[in-house]
C-alpha positions in Angstrom: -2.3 -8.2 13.2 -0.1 -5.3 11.8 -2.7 -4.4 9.2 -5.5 -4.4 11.5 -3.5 -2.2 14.0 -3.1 0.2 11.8 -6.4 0.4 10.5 -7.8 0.8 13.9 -5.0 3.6 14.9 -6.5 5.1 10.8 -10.3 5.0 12.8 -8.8 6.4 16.2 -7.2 9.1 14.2 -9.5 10.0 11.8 -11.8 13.3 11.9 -15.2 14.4 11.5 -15.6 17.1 8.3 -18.7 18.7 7.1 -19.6 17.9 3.5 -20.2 21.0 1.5 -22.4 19.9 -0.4 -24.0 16.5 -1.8 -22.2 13.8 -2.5 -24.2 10.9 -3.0 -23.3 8.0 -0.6 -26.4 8.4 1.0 -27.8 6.9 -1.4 -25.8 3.3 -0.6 -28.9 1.5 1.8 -31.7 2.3 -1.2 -29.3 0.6 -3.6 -28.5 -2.5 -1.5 -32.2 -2.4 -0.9 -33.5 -1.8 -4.5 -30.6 -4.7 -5.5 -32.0 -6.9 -3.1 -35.0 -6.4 -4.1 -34.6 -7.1 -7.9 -32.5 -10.0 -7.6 -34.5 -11.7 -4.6 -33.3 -13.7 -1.6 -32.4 -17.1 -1.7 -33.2 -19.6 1.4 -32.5 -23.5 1.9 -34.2 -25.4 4.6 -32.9 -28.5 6.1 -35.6 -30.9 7.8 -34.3 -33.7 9.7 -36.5 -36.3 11.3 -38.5 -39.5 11.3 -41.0 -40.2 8.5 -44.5 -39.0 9.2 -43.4 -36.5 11.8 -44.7 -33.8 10.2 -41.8 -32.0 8.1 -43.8 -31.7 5.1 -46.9 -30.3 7.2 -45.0 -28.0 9.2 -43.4 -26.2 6.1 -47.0 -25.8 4.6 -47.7 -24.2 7.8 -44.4 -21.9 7.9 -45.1 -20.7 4.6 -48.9 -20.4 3.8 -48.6 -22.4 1.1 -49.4 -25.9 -0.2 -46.0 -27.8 -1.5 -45.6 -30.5 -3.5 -45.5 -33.5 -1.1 -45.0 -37.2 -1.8 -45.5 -39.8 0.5 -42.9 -41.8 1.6 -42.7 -45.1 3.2 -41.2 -47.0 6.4 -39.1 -49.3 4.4 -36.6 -47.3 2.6 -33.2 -49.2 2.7 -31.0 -45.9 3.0 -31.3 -41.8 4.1 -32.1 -40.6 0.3 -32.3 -36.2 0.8 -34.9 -35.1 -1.8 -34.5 -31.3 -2.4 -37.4 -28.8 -4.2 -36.9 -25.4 -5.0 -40.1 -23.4 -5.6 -40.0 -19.3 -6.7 -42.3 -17.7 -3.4 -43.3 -13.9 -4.2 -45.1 -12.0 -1.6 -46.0 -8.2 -2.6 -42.2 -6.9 -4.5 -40.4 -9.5 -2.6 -38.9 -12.6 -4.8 -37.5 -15.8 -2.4 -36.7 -19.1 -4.1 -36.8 -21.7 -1.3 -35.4 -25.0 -1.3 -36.5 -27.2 1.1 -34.7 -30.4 1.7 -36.4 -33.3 3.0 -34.9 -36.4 4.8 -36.4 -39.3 3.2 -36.0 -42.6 5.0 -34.5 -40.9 8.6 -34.0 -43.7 11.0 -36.5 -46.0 9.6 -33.7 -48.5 8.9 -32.5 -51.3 11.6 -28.6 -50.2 11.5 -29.0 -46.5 12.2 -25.0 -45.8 12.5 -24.4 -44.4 8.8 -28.1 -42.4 9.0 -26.6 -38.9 9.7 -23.6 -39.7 6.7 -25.8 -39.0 4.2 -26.7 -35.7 5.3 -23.1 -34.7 5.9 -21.8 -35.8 2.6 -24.8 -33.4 0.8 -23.9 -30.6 2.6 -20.2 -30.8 2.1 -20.9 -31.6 -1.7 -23.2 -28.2 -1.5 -20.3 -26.3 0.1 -18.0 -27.7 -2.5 -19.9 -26.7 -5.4 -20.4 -23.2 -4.1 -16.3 -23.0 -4.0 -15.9 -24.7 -7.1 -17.9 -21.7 -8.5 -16.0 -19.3 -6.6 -12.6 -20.8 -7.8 -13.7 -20.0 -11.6 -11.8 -17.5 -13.3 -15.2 -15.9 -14.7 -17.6 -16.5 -11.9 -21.2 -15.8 -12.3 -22.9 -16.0 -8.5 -25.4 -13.3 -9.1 -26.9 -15.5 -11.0 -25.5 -18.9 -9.4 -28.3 -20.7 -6.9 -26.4 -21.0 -3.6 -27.4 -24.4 -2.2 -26.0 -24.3 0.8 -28.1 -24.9 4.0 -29.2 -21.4 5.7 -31.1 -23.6 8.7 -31.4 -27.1 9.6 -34.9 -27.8 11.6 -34.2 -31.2 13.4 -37.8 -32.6 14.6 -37.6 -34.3 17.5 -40.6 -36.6 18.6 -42.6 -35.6 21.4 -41.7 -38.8 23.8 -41.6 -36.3 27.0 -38.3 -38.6 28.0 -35.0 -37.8 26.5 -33.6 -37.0 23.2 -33.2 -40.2 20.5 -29.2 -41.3 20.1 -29.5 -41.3 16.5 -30.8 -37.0 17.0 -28.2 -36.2 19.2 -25.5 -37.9 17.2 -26.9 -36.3 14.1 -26.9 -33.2 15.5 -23.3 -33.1 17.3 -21.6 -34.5 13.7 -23.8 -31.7 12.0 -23.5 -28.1 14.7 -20.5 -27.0 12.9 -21.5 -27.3 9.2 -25.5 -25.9 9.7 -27.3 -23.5 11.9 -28.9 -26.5 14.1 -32.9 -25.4 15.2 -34.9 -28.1 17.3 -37.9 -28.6 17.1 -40.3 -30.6 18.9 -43.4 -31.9 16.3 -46.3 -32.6 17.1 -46.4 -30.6 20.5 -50.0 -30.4 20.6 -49.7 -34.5 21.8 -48.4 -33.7 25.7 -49.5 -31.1 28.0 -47.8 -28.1 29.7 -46.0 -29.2 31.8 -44.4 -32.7 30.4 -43.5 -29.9 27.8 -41.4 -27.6 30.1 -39.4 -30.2 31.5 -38.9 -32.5 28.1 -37.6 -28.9 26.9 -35.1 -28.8 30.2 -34.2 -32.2 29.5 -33.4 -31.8 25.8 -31.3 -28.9 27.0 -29.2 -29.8 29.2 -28.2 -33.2 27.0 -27.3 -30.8 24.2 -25.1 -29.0 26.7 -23.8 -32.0 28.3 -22.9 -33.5 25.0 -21.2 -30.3 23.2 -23.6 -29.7 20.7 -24.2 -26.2 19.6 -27.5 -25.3 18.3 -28.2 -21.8 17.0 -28.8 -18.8 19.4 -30.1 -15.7 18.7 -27.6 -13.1 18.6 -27.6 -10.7 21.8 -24.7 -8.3 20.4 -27.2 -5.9 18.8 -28.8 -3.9 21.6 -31.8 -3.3 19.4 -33.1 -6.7 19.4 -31.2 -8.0 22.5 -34.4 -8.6 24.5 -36.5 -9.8 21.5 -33.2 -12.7 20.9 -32.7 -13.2 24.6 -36.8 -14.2 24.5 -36.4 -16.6 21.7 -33.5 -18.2 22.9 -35.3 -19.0 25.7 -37.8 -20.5 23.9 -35.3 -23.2 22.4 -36.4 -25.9 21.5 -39.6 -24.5 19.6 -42.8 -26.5 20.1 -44.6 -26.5 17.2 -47.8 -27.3 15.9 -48.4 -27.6 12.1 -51.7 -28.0 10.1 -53.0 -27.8 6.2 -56.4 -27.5 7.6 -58.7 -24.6 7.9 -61.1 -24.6 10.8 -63.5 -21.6 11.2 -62.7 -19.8 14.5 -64.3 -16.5 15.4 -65.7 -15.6 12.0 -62.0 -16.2 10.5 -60.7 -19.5 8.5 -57.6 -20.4 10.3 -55.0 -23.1 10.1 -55.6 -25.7 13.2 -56.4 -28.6 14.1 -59.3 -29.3 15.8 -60.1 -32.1 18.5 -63.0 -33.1 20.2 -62.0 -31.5 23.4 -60.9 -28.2 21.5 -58.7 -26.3 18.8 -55.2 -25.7 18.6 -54.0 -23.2 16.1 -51.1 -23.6 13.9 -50.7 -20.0 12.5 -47.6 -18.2 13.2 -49.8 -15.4 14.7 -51.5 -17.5 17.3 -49.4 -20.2 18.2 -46.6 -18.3 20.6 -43.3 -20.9 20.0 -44.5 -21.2 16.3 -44.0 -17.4 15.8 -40.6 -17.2 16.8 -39.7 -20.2 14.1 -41.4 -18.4 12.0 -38.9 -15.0 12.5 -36.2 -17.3 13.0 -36.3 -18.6 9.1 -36.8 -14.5 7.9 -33.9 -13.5 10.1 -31.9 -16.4 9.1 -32.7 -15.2 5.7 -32.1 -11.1 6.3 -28.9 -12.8 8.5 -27.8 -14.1 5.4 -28.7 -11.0 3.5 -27.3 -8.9 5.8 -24.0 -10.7 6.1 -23.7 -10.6 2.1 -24.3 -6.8 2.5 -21.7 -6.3 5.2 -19.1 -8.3 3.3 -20.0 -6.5 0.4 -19.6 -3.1 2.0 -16.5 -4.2 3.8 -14.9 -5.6 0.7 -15.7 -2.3 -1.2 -14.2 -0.3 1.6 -11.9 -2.4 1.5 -11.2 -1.9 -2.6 -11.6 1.6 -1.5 -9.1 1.7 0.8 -6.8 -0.3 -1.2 -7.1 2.0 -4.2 -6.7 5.5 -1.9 -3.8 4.1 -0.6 -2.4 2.5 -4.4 -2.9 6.2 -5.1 -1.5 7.9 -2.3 1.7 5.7 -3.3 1.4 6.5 -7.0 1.3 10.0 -6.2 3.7 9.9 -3.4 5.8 7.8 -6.1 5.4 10.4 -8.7 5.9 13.4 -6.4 9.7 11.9 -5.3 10.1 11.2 -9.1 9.1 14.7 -9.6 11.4 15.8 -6.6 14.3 14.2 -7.7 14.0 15.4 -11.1 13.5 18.8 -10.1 17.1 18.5 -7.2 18.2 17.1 -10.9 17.4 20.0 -12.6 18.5 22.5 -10.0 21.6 20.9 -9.6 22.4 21.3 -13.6 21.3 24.4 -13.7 23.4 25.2 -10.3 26.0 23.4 -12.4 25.6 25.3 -15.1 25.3 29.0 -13.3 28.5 28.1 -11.6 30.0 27.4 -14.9 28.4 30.7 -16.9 29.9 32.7 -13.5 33.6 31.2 -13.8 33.4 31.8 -17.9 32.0 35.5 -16.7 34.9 36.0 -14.2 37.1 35.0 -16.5 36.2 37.4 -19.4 35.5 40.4 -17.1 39.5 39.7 -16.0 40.4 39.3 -19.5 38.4 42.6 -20.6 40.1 44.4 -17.4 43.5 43.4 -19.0 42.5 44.4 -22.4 40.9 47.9 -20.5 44.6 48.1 -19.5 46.2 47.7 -22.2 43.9 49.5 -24.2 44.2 53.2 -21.5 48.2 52.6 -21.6 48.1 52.6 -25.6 45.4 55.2 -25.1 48.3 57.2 -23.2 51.2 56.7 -25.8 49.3 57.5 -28.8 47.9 60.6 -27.0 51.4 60.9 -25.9 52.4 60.4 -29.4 49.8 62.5 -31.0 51.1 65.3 -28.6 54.7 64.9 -29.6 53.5 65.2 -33.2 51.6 68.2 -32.9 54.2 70.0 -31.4 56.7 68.9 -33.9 54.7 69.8 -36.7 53.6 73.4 -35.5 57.2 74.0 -34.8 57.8 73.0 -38.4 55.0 75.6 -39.5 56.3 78.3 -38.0 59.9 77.5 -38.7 58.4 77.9 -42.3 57.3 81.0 -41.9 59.8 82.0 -40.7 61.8 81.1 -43.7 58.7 82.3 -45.6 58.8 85.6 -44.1 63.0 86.0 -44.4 62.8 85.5 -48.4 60.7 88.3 -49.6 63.2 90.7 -47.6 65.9 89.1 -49.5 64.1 89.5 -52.5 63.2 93.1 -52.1 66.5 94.1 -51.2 68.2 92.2 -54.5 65.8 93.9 -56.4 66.7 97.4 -55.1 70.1 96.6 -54.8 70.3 95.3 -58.8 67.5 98.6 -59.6 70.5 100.6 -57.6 73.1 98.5 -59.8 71.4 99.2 -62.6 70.9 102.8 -61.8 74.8 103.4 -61.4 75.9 101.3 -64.7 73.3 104.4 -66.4 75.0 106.7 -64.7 78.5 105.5 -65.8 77.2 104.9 -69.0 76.0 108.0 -69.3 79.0 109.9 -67.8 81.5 108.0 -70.2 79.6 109.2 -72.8 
């Protein structure tokens, strides 16, 4: 209930977009179409009723075709169901139609365990469909489905009320088969002992629960064609194998001394509706295969876009969270870098520090020098400058020494 919920808020909610260009899904109808087409259509026919009836007759009729038919006798001791399958092709169109036949239906004294027969070979049909299903490598494209599409139960034109052993048959069989009666042989009782056995059969099907097949009505396109046809129910039919020249045209009838009645689908008007009702029950089928088809690859569709949105949404938090990861190292690591930063720009203001005071003392230093040693320099010259007087004047004063021991000299002489 969840699930559907949502997908019906995902089809409230979703919008209209223009394509840009083409895309291709257009294409979807011809394929199911061409598909269809190459692999065919399969169709299985039930036919319930009494021996010489006319099952065999009025599928000849349906079809246009001659069948293999084999006679069968009054005195068969159980319901045997004898199924044929024959490959029917008309223009491109492939069908391979099995028709199953009834052999021995209420021809026996004890009639309780007639209908048992019929209901075990449709269960054992449903069963071997599933069986194939259940495989692990299933092949159904190319499996035959033999399970019933339509189930034509004839019922005898008495103009009274429906047989016990039909109406049993029927009620054990209305929710395992698309039930479709028939009355055979309608062309035995007139108009109106027609209309009212059809009221008759009616309401005992209603009054005893059973639940033939009705047209669908949902589809407004074909509402009033379905609504028609159901209100034909049951069809009264008229088969023949026999072609009797009527208006300068061979058709199928039979012909009586007091007139022809004509068993084409064209001409009779409750055989022509039977005769839509086995191509609808067969484009029903189709159809239904199609839809769930298309519904399981939107499905698969939907599944995957939504597998992805997760991977991706899965892979963009993985991404996220590796990327609040990485921010927080490298946040980590910035904050880290900054403190070892801080920490050397202090320690390089200390050095700076240290550094300008040395810087002061040795300029300080330097200053001290330089004055020490041009005071040194010029107390040099200073002394340089003194000697030579000295020397000058002990050289004049020994020239004048010298001078006077001459004079003596000279005078003591």
């Amino acid at each position: 209930m969840a699930s559907s919920g949502v997908v019906g808020q995902m089809d409230m909610n979703a919008r209209p977009l223009a394509l840009s260009g083409h895309v291709g899904f257009d294409s979807l109808p011809d394929q199911l179409v061409n598909k269809s087409t190459s692999q065919g259509f399969c169709f299985n026919i039930l036919c319930i009723g009494e021996t010489g009836i006319g099952k065999s007759t009025l599928m000849d009729t349906l079809f246009n075709t001659n069948f293999e038919n084999f006679e069968s006798s009054h005195f068969e001791p159980k319901v045997r169901l004898r199924a044929q399958t024959y490959d029917l092709q008309e223009s491109n169109v492939r069908l391979k139609l099995t028709v199953v036949n009834t052999v021995g239906f209420g021809d026996q004294m004890n009639k309780q365990q007639s209908y048992q027969h019929i209901v075990d070979y449709i269960d054992t049909q449903f069963e071997s469909y599933l069986q194939e299903e259940l495989k692990i490598k299933r092949s159904l494209h190319n499996y035959h489905d033999s399970r019933i599409h339509a189930c034509l139960n004839f019922i005898a034109p008495s103009g009274h009320s429906l047989k016990s052993l039909d109406l049993v048959t029927m009620k054990k069989l209305d929710s395992k088969v698309n039930i479709i009666p028939v009355i055979a042989k309608a062309d035995t009782i007139s108009k109106s002992e027609l209309h009212k056995f059809k009221i008759k059969i009616m309401s005992e099907l209603v009054s005893n629960g059973v639940q033939i097949y009705q047209f669908p009505i949902d589809d407004e396109t074909v509402a009033n064609i379905n609504t028609a046809m159901n209100g034909h129910l049951p069809f009264a039919v008229v088969g023949s194998t026999e072609e009797v020249n009527i208006g300068n045209k061979m058709l199928k009838a039979r012909q009586y001394p007091w007139g022809v009645v004509q068993g084409e689908p064209d001409r009779n008007v409750e055989f022509k509706p039977l005769f839509f009702v086995s191509l609808q029950q067969t484009y029903e089928a189709k159809r239904q295969e199609f839809v769930g088809e298309l519904q399981r690859r939107e499905e698969e569709m939907r599944q995957t876009f939504v597998q992805r949105v997760e991977e991706k949404e899965s892979e963009l938090k993985d991404g996220e969270r590796e990327l609040q990861g990485k921010f927080e190292q490298l946040k980590r690591l910035h904050a880290e870098e900054k403190s070892k930063l801080e920490e050397k720009r202090r320690s390089l203001e200390k050095e700076m520090s240290v550094f300008s005071k040395r810087r002061a003392a040795s300029e300080l230093l330097q200053a001290q020098a330089f004055n020490t040693s041009s005071n040194n320099k010029k107390d040099k010259e200073r002394k340089n400058s003194v000697l030579p007087l000295k020397n000058t004047s002990l050289r004049c004063l020994q020239t004048e020494m010298s001078t006077m021991q001459w004079f003596i000299t000279e005078y003591t002489c």
